[in-house]
HTML snippet that shows the backbone in 3Dmol.js (N, CA, C, O; Angstrom):
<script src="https://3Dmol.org/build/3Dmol-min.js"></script>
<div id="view" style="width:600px;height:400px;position:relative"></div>
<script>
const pdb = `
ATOM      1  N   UNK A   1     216.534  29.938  28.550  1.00  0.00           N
ATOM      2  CA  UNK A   1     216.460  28.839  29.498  1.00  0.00           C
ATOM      3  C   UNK A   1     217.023  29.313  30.851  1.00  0.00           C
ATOM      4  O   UNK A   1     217.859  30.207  30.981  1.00  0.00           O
ATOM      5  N   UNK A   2     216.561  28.728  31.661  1.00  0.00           N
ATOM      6  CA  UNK A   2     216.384  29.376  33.253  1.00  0.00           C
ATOM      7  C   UNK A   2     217.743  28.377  33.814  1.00  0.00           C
ATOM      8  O   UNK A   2     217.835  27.170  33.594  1.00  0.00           O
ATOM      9  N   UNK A   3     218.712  29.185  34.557  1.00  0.00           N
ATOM     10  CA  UNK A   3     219.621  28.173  34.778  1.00  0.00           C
ATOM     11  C   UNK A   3     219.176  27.635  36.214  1.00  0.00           C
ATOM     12  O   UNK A   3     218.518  28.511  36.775  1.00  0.00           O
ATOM     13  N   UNK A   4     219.342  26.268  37.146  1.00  0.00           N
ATOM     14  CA  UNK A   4     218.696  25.642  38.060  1.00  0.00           C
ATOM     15  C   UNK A   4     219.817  26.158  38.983  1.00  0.00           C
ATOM     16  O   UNK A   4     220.958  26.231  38.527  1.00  0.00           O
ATOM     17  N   UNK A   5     219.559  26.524  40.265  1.00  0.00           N
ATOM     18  CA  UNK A   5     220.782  26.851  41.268  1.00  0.00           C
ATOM     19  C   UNK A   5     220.194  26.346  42.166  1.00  0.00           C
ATOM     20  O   UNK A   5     218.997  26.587  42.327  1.00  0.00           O
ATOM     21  N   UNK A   6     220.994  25.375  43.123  1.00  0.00           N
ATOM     22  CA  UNK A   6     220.567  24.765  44.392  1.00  0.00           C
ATOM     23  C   UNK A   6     220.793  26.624  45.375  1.00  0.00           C
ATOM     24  O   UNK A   6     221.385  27.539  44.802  1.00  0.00           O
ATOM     25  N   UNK A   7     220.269  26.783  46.651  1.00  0.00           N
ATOM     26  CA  UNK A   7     220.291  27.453  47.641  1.00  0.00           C
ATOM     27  C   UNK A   7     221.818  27.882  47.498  1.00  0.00           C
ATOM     28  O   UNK A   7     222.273  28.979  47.172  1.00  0.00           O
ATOM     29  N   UNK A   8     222.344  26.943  47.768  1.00  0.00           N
ATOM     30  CA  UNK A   8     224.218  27.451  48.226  1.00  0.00           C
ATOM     31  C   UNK A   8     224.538  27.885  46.307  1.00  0.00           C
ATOM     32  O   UNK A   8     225.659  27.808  45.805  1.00  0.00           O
ATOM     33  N   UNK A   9     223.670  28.181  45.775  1.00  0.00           N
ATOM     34  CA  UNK A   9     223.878  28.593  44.556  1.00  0.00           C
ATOM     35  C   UNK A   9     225.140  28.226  43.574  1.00  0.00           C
ATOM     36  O   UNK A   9     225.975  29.024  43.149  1.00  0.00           O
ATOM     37  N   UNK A  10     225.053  26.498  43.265  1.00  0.00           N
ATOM     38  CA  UNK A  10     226.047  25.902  42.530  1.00  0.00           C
ATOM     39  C   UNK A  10     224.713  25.369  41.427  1.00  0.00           C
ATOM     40  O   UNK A  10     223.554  25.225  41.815  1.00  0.00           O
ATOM     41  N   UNK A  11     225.131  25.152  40.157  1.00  0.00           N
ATOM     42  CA  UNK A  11     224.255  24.976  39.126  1.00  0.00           C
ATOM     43  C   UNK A  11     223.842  23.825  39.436  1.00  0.00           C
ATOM     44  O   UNK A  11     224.501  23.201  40.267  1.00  0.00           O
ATOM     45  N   UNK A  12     222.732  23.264  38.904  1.00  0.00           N
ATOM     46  CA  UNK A  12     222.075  22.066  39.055  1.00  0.00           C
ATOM     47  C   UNK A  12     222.672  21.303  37.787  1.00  0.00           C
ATOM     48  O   UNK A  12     222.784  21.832  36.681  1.00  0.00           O
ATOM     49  N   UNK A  13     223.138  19.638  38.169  1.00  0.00           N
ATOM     50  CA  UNK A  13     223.915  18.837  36.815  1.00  0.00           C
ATOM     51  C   UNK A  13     223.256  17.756  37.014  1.00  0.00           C
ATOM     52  O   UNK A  13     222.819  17.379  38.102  1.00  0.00           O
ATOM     53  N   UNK A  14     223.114  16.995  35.571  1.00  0.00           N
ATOM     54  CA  UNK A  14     223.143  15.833  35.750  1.00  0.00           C
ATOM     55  C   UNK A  14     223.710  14.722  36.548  1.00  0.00           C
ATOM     56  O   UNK A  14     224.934  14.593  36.504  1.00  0.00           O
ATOM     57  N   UNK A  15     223.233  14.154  37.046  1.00  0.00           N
ATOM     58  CA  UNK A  15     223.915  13.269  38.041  1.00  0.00           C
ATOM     59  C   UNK A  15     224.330  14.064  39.315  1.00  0.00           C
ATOM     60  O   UNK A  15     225.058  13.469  40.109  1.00  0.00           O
ATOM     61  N   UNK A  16     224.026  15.084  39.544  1.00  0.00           N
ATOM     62  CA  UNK A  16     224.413  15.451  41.151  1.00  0.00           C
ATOM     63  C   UNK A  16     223.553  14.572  42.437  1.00  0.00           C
ATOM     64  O   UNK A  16     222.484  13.970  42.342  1.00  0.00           O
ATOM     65  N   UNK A  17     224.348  14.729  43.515  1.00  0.00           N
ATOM     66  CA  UNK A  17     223.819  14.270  44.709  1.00  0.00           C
ATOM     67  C   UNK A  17     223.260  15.076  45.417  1.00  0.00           C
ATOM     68  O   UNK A  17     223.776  16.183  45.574  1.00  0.00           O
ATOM     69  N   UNK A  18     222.290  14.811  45.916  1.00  0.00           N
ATOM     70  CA  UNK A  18     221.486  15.611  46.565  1.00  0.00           C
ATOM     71  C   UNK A  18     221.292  15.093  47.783  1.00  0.00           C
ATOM     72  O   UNK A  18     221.736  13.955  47.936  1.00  0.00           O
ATOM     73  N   UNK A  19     220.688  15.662  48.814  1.00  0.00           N
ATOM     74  CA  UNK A  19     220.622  15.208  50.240  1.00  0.00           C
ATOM     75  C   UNK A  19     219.083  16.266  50.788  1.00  0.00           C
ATOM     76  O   UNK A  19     219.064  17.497  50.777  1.00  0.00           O
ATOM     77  N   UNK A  20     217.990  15.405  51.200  1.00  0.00           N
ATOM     78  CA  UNK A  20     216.739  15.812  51.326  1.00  0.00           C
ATOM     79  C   UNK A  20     216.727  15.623  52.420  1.00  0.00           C
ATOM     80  O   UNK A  20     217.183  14.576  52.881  1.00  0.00           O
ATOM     81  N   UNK A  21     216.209  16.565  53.169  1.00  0.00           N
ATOM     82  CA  UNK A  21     215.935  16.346  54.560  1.00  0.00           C
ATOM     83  C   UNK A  21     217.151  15.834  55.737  1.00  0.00           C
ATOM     84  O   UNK A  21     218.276  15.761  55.243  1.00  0.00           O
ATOM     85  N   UNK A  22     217.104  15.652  56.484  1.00  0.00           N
ATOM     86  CA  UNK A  22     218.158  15.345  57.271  1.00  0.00           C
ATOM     87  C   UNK A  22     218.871  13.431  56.960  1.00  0.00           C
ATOM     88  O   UNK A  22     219.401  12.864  57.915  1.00  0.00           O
ATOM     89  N   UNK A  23     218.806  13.006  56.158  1.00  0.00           N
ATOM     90  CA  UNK A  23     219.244  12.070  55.929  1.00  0.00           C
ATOM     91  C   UNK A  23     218.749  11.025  54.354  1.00  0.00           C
ATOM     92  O   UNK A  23     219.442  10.078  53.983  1.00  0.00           O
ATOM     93  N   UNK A  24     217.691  11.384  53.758  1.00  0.00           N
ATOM     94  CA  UNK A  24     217.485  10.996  52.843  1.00  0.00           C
ATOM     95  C   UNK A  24     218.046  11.433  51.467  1.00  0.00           C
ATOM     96  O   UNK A  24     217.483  12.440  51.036  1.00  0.00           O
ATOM     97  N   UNK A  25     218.957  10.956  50.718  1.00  0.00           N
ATOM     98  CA  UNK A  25     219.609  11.387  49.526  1.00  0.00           C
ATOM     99  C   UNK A  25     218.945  10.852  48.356  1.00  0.00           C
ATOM    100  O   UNK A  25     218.108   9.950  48.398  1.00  0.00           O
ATOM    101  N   UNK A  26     219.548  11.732  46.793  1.00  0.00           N
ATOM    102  CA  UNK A  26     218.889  11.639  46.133  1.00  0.00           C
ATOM    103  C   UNK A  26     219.671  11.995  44.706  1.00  0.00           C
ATOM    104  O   UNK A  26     220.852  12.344  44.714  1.00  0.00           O
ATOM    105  N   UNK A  27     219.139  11.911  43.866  1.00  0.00           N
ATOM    106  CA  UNK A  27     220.328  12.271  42.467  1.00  0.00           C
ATOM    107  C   UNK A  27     219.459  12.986  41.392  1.00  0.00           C
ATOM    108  O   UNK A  27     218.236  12.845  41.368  1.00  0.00           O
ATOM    109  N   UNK A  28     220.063  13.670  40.604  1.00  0.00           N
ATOM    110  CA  UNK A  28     219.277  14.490  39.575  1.00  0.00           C
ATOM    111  C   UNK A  28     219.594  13.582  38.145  1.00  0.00           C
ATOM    112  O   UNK A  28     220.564  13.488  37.393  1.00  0.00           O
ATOM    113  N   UNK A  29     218.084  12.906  38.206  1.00  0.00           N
ATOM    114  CA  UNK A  29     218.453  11.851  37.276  1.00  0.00           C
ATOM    115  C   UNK A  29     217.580  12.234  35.427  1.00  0.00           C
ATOM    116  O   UNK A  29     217.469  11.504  34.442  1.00  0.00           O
ATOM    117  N   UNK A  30     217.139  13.656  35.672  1.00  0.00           N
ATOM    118  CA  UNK A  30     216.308  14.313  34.445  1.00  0.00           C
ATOM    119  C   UNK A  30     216.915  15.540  34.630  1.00  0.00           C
ATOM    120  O   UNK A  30     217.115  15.888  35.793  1.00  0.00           O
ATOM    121  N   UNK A  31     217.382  16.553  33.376  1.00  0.00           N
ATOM    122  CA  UNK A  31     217.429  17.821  32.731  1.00  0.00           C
ATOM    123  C   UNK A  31     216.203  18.012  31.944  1.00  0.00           C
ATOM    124  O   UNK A  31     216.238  17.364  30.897  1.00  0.00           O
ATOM    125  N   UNK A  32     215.302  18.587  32.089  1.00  0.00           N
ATOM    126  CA  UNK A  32     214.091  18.589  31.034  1.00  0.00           C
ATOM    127  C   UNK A  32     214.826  19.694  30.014  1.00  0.00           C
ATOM    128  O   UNK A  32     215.690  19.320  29.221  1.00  0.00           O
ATOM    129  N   UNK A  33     214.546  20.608  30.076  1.00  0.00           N
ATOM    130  CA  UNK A  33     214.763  21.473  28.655  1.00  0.00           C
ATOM    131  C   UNK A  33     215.690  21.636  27.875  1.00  0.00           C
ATOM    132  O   UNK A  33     215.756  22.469  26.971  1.00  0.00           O
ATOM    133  N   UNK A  34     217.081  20.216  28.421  1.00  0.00           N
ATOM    134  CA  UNK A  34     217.899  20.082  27.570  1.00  0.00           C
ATOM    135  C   UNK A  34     218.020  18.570  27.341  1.00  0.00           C
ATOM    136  O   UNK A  34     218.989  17.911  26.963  1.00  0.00           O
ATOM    137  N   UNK A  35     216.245  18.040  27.810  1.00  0.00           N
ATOM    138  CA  UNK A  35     216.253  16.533  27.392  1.00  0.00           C
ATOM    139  C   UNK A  35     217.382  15.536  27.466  1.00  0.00           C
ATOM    140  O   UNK A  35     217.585  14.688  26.597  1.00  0.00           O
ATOM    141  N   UNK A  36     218.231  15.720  28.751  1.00  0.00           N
ATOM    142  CA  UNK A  36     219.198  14.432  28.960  1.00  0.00           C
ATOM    143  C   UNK A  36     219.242  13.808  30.099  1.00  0.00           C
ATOM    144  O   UNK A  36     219.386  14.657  30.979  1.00  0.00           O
ATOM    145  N   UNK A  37     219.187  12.675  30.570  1.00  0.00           N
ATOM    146  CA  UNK A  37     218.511  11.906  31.188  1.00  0.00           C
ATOM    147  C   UNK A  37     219.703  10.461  31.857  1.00  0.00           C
ATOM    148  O   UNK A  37     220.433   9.834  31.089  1.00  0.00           O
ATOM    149  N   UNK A  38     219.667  10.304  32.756  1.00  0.00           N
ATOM    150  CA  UNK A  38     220.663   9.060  33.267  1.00  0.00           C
ATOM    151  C   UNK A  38     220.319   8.028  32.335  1.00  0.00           C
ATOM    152  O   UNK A  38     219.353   8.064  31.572  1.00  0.00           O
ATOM    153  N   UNK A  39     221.008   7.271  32.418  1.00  0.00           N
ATOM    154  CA  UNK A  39     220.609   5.455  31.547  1.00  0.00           C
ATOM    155  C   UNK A  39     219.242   4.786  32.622  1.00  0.00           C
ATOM    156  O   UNK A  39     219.102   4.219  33.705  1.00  0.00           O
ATOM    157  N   UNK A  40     218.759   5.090  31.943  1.00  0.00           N
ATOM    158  CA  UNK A  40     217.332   3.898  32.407  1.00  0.00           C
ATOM    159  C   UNK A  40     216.483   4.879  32.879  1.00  0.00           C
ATOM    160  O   UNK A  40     215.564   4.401  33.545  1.00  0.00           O
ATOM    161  N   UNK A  41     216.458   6.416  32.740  1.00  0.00           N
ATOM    162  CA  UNK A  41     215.373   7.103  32.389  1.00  0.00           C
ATOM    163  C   UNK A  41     215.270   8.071  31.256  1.00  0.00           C
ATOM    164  O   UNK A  41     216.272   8.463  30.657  1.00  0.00           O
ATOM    165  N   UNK A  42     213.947   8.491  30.935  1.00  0.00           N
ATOM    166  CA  UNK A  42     213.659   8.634  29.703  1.00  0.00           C
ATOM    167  C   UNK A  42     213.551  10.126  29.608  1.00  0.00           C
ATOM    168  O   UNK A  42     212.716  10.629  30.360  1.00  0.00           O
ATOM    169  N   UNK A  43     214.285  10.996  28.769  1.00  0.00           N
ATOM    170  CA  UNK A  43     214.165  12.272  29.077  1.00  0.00           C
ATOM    171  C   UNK A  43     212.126  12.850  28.617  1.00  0.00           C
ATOM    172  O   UNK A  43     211.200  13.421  29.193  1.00  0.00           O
ATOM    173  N   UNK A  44     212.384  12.262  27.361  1.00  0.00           N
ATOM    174  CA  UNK A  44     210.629  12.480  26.595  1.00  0.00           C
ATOM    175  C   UNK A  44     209.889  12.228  27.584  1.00  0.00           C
ATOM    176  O   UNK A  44     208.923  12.986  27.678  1.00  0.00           O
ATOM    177  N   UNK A  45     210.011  11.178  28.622  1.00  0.00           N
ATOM    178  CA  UNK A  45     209.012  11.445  29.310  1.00  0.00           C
ATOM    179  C   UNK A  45     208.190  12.468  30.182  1.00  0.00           C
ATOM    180  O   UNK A  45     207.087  12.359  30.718  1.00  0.00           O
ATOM    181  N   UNK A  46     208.998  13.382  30.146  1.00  0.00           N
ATOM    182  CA  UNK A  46     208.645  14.368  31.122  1.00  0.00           C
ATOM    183  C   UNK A  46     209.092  16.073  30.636  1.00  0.00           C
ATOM    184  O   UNK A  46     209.429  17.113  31.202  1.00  0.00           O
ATOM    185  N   UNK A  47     208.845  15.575  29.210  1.00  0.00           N
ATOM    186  CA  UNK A  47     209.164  16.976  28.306  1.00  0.00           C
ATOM    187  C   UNK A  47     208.423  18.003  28.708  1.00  0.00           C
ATOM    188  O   UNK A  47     208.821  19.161  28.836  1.00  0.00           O
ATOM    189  N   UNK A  48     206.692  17.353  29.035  1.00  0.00           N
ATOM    190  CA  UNK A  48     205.425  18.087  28.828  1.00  0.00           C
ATOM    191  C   UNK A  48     205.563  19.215  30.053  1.00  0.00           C
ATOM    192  O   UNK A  48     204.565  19.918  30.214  1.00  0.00           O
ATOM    193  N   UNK A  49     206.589  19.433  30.843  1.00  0.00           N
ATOM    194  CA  UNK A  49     206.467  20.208  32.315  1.00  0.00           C
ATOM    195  C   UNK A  49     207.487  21.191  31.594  1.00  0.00           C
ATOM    196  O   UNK A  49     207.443  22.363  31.969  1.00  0.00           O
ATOM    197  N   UNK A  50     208.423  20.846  30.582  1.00  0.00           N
ATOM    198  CA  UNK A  50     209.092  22.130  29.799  1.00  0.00           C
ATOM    199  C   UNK A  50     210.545  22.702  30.216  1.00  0.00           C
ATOM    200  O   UNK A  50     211.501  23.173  29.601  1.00  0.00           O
ATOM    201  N   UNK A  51     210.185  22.381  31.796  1.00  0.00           N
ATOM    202  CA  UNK A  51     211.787  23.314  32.477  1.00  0.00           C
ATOM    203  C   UNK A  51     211.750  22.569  33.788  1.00  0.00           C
ATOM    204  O   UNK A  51     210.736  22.084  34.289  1.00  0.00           O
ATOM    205  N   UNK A  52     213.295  22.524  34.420  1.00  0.00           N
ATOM    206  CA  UNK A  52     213.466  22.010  35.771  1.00  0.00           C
ATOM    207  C   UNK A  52     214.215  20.488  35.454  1.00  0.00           C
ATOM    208  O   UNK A  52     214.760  19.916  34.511  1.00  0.00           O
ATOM    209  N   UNK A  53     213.913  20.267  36.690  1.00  0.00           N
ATOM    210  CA  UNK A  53     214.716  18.910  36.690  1.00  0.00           C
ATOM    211  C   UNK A  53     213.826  17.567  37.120  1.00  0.00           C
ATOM    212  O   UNK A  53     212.660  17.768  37.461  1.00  0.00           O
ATOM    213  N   UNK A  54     214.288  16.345  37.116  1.00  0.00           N
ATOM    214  CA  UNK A  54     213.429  15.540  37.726  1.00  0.00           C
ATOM    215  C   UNK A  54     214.697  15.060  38.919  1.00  0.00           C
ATOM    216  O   UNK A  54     215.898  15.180  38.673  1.00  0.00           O
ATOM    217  N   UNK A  55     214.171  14.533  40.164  1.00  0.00           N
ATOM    218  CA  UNK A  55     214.825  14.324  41.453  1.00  0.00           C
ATOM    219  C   UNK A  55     214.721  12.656  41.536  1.00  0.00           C
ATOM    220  O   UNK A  55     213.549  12.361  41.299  1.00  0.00           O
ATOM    221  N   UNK A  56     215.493  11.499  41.779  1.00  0.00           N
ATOM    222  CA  UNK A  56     215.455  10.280  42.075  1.00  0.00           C
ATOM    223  C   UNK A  56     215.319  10.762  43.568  1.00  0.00           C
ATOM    224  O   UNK A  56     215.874  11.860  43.536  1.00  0.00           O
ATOM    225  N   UNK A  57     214.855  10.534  44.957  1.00  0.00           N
ATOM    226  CA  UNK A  57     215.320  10.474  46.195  1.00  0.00           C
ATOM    227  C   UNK A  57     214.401   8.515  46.367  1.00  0.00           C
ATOM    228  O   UNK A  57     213.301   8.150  45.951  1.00  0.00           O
ATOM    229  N   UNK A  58     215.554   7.675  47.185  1.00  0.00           N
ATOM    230  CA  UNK A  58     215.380   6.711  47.650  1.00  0.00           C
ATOM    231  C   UNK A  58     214.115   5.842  47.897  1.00  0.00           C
ATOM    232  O   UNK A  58     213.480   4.871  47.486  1.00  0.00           O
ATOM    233  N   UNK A  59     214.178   7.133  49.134  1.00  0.00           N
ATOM    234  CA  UNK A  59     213.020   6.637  50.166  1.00  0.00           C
ATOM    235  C   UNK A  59     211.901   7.356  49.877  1.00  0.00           C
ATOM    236  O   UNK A  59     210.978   7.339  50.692  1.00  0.00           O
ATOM    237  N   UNK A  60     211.778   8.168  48.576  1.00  0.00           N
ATOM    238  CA  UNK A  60     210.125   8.426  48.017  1.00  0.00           C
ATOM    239  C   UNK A  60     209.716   8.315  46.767  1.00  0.00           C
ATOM    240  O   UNK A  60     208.534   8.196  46.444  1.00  0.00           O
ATOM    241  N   UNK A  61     210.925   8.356  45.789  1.00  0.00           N
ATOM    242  CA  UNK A  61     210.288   8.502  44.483  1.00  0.00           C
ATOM    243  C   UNK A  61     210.744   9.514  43.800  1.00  0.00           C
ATOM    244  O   UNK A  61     211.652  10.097  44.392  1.00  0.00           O
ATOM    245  N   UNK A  62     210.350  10.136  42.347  1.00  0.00           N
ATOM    246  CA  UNK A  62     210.698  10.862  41.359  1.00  0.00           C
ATOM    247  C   UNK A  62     209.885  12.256  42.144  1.00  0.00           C
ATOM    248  O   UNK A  62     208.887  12.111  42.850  1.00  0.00           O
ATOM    249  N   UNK A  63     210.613  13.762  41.825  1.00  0.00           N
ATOM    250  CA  UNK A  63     209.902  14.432  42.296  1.00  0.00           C
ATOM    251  C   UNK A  63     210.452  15.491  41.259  1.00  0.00           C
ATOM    252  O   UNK A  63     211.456  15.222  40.600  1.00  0.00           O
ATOM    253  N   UNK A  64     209.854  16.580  41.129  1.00  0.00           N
ATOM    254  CA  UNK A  64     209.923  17.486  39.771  1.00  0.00           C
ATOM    255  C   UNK A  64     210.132  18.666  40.297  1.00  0.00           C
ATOM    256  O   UNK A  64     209.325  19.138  41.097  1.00  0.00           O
ATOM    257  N   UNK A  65     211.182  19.279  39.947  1.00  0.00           N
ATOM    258  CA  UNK A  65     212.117  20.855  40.736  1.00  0.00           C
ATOM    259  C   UNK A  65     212.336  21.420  39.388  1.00  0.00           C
ATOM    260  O   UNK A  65     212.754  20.776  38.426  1.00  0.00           O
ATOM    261  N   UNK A  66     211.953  22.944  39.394  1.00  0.00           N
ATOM    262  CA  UNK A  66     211.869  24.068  38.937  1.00  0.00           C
ATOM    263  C   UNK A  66     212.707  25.119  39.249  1.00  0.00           C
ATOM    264  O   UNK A  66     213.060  25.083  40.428  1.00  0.00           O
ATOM    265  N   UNK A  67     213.148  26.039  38.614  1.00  0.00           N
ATOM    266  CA  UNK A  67     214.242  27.665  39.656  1.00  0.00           C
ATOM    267  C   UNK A  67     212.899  27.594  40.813  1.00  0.00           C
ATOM    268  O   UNK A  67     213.279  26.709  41.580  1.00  0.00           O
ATOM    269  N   UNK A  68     212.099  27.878  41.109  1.00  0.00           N
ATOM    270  CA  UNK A  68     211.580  28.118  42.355  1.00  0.00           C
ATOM    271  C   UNK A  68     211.390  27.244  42.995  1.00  0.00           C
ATOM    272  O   UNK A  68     211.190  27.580  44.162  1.00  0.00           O
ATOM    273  N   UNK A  69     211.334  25.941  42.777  1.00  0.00           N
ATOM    274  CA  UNK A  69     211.285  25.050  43.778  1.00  0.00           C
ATOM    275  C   UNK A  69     212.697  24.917  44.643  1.00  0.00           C
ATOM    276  O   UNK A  69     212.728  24.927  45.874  1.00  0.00           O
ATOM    277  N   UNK A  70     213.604  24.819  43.972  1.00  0.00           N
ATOM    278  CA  UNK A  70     215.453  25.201  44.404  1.00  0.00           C
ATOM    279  C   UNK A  70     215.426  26.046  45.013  1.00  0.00           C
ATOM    280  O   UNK A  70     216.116  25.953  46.029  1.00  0.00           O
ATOM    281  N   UNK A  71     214.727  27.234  44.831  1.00  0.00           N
ATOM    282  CA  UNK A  71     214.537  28.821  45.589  1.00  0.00           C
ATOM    283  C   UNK A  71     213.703  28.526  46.760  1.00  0.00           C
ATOM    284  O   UNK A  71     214.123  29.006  47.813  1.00  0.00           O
ATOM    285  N   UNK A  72     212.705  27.901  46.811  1.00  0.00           N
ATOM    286  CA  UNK A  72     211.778  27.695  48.203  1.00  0.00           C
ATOM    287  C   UNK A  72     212.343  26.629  48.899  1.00  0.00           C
ATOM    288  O   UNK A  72     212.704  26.960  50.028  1.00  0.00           O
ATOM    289  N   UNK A  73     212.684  24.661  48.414  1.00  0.00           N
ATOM    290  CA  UNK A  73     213.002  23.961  49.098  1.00  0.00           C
ATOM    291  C   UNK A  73     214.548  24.225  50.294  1.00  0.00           C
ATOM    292  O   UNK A  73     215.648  23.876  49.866  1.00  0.00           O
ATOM    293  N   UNK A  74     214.464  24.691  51.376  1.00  0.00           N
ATOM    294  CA  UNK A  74     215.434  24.531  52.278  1.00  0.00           C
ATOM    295  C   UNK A  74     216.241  22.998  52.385  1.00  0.00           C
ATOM    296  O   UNK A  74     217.381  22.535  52.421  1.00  0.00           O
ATOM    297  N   UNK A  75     215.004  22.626  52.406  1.00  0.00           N
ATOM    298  CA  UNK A  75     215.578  21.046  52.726  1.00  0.00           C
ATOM    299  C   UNK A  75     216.176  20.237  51.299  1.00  0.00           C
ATOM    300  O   UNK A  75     216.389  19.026  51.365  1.00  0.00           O
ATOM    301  N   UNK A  76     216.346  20.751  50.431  1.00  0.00           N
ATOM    302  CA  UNK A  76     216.882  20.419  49.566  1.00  0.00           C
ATOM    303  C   UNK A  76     218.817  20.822  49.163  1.00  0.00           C
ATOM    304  O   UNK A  76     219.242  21.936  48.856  1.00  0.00           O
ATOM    305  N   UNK A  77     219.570  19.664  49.287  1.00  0.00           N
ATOM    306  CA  UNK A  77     220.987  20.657  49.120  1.00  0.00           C
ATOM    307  C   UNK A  77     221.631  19.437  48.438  1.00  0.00           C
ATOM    308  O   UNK A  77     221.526  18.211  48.467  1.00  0.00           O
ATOM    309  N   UNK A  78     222.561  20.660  47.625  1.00  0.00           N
ATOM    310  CA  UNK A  78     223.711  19.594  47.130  1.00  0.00           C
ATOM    311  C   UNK A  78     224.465  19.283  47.896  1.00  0.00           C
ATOM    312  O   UNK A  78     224.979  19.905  48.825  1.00  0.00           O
ATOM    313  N   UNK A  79     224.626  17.863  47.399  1.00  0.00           N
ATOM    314  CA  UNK A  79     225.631  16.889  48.181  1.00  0.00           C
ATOM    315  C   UNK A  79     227.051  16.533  47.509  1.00  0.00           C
ATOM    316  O   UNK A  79     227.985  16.738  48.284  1.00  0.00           O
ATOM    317  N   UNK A  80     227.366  16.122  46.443  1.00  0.00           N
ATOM    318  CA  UNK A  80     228.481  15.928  45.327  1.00  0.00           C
ATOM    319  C   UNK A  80     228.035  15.790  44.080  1.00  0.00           C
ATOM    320  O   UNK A  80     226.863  15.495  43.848  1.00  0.00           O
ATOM    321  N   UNK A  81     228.990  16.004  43.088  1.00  0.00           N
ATOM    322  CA  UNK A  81     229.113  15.870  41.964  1.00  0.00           C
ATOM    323  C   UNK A  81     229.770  14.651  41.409  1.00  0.00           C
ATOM    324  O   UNK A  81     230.708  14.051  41.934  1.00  0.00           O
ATOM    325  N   UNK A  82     229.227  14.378  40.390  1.00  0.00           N
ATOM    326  CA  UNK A  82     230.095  13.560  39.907  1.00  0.00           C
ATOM    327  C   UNK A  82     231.135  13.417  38.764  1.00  0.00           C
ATOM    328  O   UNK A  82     231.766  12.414  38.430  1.00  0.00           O
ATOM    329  N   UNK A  83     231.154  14.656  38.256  1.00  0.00           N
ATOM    330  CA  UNK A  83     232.027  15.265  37.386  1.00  0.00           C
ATOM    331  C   UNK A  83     231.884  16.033  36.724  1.00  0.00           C
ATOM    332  O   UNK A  83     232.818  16.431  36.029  1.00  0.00           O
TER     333      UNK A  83
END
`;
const viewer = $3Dmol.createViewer("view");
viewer.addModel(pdb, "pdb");
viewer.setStyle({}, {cartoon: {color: "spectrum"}});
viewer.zoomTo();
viewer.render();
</script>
């Protein structure tokens, strides 16, 4: 299993904060390949993509990050943890 590293290369967690673009934030609300998932989303749902994470951001919607998507998105950074 591929470990997820944001850019500033801190591991990708459940529940981290994220910050997209110059002001839109966002939370890592799916682990796919270790199927665990915030309360009120469903990890099974999104088994079928295998690896990566799924992204809550606000102001667009669910969006699906991979090691290379973390590796290409600039505009993608961690913001806090939550424990």
């Amino acid at each position: 299993m591929t470990v997820l590293r944001y850019q500033q290369g801190q591991e990708v967690r459940l529940g981290d904060s994220v910050r997209w673009g110059s002001d839109a934030r966002g939370m890592v609300v799916v682990m796919i390949a270790v199927q665990t998932a915030l309360p009120g989303y469903v990890a099974a749902e999104w088994a079928y993509l295998l690896h990566g994470c799924m992204i809550e951001v606000a102001a667009f919607g669910l969006f699906h990050y991979d090691a290379e998507g973390f590796a290409q998105d600039e505009n993608l950074l961690f913001f806090a943890r939550t424990t």
